[in-house]
C-alpha positions as a printed Julia matrix, in Angstrom:
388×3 Matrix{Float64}:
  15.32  -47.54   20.95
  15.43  -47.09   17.27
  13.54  -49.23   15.47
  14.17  -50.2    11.66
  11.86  -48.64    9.17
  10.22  -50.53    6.03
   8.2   -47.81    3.85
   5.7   -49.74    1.69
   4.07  -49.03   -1.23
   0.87  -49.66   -1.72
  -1.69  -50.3     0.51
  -3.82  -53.42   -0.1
  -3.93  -56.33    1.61
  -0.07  -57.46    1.5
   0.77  -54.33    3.15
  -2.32  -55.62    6.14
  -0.49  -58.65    6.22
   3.04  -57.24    6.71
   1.78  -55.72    9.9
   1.66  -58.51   12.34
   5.27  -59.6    11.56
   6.38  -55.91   11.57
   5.32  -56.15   14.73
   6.76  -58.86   15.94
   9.93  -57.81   14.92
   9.83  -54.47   16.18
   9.92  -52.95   13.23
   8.17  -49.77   11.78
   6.01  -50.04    8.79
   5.3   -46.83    6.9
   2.09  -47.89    4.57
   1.53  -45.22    1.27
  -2.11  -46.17    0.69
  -4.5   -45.0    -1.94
  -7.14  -43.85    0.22
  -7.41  -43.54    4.31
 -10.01  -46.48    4.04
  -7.38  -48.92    2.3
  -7.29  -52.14    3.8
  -3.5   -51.23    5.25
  -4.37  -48.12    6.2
  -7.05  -49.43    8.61
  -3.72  -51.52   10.86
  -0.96  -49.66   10.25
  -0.36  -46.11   12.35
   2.09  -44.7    10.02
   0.47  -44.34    6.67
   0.37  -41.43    4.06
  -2.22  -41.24    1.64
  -0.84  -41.02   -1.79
   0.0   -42.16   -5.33
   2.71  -44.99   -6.56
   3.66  -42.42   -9.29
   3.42  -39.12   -7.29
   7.58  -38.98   -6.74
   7.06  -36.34   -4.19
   4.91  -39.0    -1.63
   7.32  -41.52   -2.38
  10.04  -39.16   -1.53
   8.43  -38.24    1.69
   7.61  -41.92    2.03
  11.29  -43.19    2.25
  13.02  -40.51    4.28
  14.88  -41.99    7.33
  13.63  -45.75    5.86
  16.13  -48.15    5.74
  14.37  -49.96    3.13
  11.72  -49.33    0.23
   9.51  -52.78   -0.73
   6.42  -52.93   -2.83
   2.98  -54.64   -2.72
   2.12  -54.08   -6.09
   4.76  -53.57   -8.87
   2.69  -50.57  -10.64
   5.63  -47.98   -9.71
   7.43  -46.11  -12.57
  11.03  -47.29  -12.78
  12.6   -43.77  -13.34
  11.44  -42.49  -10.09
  12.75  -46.26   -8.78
  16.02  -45.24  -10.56
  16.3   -41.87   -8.93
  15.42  -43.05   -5.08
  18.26  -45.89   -5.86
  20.69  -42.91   -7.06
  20.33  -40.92   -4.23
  20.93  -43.68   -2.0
  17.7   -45.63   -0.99
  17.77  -49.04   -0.69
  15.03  -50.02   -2.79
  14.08  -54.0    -3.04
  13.61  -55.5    -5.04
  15.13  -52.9    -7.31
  14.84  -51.26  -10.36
  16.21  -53.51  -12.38
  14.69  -56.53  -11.15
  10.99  -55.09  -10.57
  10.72  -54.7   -14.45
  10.71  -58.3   -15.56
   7.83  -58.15  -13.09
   5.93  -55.14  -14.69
   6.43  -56.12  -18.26
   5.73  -59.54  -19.5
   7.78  -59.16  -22.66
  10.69  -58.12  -20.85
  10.46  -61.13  -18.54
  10.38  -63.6   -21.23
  13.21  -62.2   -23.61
  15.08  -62.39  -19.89
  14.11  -66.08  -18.77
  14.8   -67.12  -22.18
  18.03  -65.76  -22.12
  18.68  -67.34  -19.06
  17.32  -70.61  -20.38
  14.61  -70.95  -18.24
  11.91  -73.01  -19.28
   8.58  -70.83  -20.83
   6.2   -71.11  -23.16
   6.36  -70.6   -27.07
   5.74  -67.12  -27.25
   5.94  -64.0   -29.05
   5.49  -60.03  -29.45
   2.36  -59.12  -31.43
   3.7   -55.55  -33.38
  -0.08  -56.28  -35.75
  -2.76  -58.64  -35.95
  -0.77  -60.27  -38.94
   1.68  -61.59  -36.38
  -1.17  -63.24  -34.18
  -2.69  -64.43  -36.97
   1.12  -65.95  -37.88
   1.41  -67.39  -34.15
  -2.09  -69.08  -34.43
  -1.47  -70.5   -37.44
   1.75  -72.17  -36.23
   0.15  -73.5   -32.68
  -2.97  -75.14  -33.85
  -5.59  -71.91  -34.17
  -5.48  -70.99  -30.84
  -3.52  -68.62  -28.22
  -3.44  -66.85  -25.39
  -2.65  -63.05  -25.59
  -1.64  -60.95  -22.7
  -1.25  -57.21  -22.25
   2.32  -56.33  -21.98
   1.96  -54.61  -18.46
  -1.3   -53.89  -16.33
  -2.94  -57.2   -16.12
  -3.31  -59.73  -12.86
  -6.09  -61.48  -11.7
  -7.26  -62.89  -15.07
  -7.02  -59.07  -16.25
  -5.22  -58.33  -19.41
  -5.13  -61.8   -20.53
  -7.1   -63.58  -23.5
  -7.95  -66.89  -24.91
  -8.18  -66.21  -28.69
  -8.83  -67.79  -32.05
  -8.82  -65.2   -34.16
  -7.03  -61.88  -34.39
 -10.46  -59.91  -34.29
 -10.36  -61.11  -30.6
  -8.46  -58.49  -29.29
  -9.04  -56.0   -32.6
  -9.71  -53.57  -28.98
  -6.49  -54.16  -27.67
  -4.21  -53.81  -30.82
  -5.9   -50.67  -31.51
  -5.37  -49.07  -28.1
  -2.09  -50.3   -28.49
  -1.34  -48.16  -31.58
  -2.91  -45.13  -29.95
  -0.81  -45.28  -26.87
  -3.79  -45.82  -24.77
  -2.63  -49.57  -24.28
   0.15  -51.83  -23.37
   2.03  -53.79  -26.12
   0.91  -57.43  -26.39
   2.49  -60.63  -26.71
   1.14  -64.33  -27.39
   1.59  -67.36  -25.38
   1.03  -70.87  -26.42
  -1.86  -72.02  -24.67
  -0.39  -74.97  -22.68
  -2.03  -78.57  -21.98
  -1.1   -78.36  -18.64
  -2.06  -81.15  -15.97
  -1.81  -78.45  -13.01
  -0.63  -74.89  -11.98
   2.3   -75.04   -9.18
   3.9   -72.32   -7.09
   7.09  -71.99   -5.72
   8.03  -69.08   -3.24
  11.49  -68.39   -2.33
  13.32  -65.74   -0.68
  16.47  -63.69   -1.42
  19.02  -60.73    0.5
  20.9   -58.95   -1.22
  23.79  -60.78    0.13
  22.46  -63.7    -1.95
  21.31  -66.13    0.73
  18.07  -67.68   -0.69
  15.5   -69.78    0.85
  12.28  -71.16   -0.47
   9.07  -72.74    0.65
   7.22  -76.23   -0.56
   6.44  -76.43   -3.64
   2.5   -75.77   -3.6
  -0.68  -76.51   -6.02
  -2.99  -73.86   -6.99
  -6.15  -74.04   -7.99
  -7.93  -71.21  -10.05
 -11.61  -70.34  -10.7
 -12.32  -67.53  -13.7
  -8.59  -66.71  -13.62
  -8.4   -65.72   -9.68
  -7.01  -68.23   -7.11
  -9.52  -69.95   -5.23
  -7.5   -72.51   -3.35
  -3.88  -73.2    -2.32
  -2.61  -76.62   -1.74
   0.45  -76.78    0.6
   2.71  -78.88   -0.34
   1.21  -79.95   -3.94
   0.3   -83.67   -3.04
   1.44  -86.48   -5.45
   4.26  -84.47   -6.92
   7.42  -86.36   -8.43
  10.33  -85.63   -6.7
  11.83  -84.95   -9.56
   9.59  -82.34  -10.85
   9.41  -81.04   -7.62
  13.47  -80.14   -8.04
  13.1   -78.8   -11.4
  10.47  -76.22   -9.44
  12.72  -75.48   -7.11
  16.1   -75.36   -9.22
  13.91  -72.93  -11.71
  12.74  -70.4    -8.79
  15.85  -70.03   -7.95
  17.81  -69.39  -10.57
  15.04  -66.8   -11.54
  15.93  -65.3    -8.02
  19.56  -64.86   -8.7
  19.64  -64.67  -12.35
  17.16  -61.27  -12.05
  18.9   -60.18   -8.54
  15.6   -60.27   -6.52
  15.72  -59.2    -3.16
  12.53  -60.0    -1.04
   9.99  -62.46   -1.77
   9.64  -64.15   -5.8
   6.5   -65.83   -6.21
   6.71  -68.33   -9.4
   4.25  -69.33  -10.93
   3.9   -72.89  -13.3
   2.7   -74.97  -15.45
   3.29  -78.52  -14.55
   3.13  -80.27  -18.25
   3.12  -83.83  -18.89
   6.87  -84.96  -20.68
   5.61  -86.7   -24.04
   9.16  -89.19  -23.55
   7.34  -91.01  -20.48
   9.51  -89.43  -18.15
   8.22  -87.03  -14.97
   6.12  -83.85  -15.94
   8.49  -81.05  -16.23
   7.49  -77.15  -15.31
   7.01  -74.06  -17.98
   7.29  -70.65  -16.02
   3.66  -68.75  -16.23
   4.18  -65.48  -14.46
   6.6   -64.14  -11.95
   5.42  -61.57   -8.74
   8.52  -59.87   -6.78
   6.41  -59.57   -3.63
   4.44  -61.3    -0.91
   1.86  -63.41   -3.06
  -1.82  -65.23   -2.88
  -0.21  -68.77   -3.5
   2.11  -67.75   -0.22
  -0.84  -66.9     2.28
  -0.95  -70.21    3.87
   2.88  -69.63    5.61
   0.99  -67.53    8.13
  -0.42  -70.39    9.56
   1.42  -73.45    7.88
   5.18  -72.32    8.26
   7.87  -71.73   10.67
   8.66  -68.28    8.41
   5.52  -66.61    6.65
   6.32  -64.92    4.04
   5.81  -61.45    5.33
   8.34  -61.97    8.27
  10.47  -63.43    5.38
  10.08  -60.77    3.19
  10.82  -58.14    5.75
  13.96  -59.77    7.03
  15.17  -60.17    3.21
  14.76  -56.71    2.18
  16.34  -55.39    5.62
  19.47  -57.6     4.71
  18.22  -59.75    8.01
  19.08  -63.71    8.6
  15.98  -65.36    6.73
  13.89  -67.96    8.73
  12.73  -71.32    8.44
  10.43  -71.83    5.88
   9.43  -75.26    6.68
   5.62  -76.37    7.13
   4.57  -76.74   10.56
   1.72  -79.38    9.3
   1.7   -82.01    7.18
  -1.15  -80.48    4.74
  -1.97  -76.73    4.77
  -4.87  -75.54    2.31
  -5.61  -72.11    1.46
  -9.1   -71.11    0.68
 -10.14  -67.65   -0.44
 -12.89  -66.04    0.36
 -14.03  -63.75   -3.39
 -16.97  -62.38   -2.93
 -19.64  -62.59   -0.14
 -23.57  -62.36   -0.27
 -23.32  -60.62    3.17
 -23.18  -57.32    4.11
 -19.69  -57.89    5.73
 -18.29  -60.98    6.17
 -17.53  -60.69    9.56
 -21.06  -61.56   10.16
 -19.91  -65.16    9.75
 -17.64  -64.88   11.78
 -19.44  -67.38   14.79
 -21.0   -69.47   12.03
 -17.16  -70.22   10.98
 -16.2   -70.55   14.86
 -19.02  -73.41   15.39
 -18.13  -75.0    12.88
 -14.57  -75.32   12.77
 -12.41  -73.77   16.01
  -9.06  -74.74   14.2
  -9.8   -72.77   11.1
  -7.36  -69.01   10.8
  -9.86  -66.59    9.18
  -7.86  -63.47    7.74
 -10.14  -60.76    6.51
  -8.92  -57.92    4.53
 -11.5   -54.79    5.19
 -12.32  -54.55    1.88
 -16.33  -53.47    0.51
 -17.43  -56.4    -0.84
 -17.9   -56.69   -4.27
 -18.8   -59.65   -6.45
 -15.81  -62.35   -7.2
 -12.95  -59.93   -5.33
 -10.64  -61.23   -2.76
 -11.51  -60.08    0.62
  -9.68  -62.65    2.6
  -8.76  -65.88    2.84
  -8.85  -69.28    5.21
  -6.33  -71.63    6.17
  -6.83  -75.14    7.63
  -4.29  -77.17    8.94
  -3.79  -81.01    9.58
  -2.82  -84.86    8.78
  -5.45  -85.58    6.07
  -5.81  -83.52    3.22
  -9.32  -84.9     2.01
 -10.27  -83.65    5.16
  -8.33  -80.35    5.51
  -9.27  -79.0     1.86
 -13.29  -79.85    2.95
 -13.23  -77.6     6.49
 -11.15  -74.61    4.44
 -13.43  -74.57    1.32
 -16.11  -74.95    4.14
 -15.24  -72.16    6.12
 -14.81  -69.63    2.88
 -18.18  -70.46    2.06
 -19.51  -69.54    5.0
 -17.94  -66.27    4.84
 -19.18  -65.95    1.14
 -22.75  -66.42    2.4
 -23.59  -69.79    2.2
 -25.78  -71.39    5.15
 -24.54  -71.44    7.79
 -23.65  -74.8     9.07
């Protein structure tokens, strides 16, 4: 028996989380992980140690693979270019990953497409910023071109000297180009996840409510209660004609603004960021939906039938855990048993640091009052707090 082979780069805790499904299916998973102590390198049997921009590991990486998939999108596009031009099937590809790596390329692309986004604009000098903040009531947000995630790379600013740091590493050619975004009076942040083959068939997942603390996700809410059906289209339609109008293949996470519609009519969506990969505001489909979005992902970029995305509960909420005051948070482990049997711990064998994601809870059930208490109370727990 021959079983298909998925290499993977990058090996954080997407690339953990691919495992089980891999499994499942019966197919291989070859992991290229920083370090032998990365979290995917402590699951997965088949995984080289080595760099997203060392062409040589990569190369190794994909022989015999049927398919090459990401978990980051920090890989340089010529070497993407050449693995496509000899003949790997790379997904999403080249062309596609880029509106992912470089925020200014995204929105010249989603505007072209007419996709709803922001006010923004590229910052060449600080005169320009200072132009832009002039024209959207003194203040902005600026973003690094490429690089930043998590709250990284991205600024709140009311005056150019802000991010005097970043223009000037940007004329060096130590830094990434920058761009400013208005900063948007936006009721809530949404999600929508859907997935593509390359033969075009697309699926996607409810439309879900995130919740962010310091610029990280702290708590998923599947599907995002009290949302207007009609908004709740828009998301939708929007996803997927960023899907198909950038060719993705695999798993599109996009994220949004919900914004209020000054004519009295139902609050309408403004794209924030787009990921072209498994993503944070998709973890609760391990638990919550027919299809996860790892098995999903792995059937789209093997060209496979997708699954059934639908939720398997009424109300799914996502809690992570960032950060823990214990050694490990394992050691909660029967605290978080006791207290809750129905709550899915997934830890990611990461050292804990302060604020960084080392896994994540999800709670399933009929009342979300309810649900959203037991996950936030079962994250704490593995962040240290009493136990219960």
């Amino acid at each position: 028996m021959t079983a298909p082979v998925v290499a993977v780069v990058g090996g954080g805790q997407l690339a953990r989380m691919m495992a089980p499904a891999a499994t499942a299916l019966g197919v291989h998973l070859r992991v290229l992980v920083e370090n032998p102590t990365s979290s995917a390198a402590q699951v997965v049997v088949d995984a080289p140690v080595g760099s997203a921009s060392d062409e040589e590991a990569i190369t190794r990486l994909v022989e015999g693979a049927d398919a090459l998939t990401f978990e980051h999108e920090h890989v340089p596009n010529a070497l993407l270019d050449r693995l496509e031009s000899a003949g790997v099937a790379v997904h999403p590809d080249a062309a596609a990953l880029v509106h992912a790596q470089d925020k200014i390329v995204m929105r010249t692309r989603l505007a072209a497409l007419g996709i709803p986004v922001p006010s923004w604009a590229v910052l060449p000098s600080a005169a320009q910023l200072a132009d832009f903040l002039a024209g959207h009531g003194g203040v902005a947000v600026v973003k690094t071109a490429r690089g930043g995630y998590d709250g990284k790379g991205v600024r709140v600013v009311r005056d150019p000297d802000d991010v005097v740091d970043w223009f000037a590493a940007a004329a060096q050619g130590t830094g990434a180009p920058l761009l400013a975004e208005e900063k948007v009076p936006f009721t809530r942040e949404l999600a929508v996840l859907v997935a593509r083959r390359p033969g075009g068939e697309t699926r996607t997942w409810p439309v879900v409510e995130s919740v962010q603390r310091d610029g990280v996700c702290a708590l998923v809410i599947a599907p995002a209660p009290d949302l207007d059906p009609r908004t709740r289209a828009e998301a939708v339609d929007v996803a997927t004609r960023i899907a198909e109008g950038l060719g993705v293949t695999g798993v599109l996470a996009v994220e949004l603004f919900e914004v209020a519609d000054p004519a009295g009519g139902p609050p309408r969506v403004l794209v924030n960021e787009l990921a072209m990969r498994p993503h944070n505001s998709g973890h609760w489909t391990i638990d919550g939906a027919v299809t996860s979005q790892f098995e999903q992902h792995l059937r789209a970029v093997l060209d496979l039938p997708l699954g059934d995305p639908a939720a398997r509960a009424r109300w799914t909420v996502m809690a992570n855990v960032l950060g823990s005051a214990l050694p490990e948070p394992t050691d909660a482990l029967a605290d978080v048993g006791r207290l809750d049997p129905a709550a899915k711990v997934h830890l990611y064998g990461k050292e804990v640091r302060a604020g960084r994601k080392l896994g994540h809870v999800n709670v399933s059930g009929d009342d979300l009052d309810d649900v959203r208490r037991r996950a936030v109370a079962a994250a704490d727990l593995l962040q240290g707090a009493a136990s219960a």
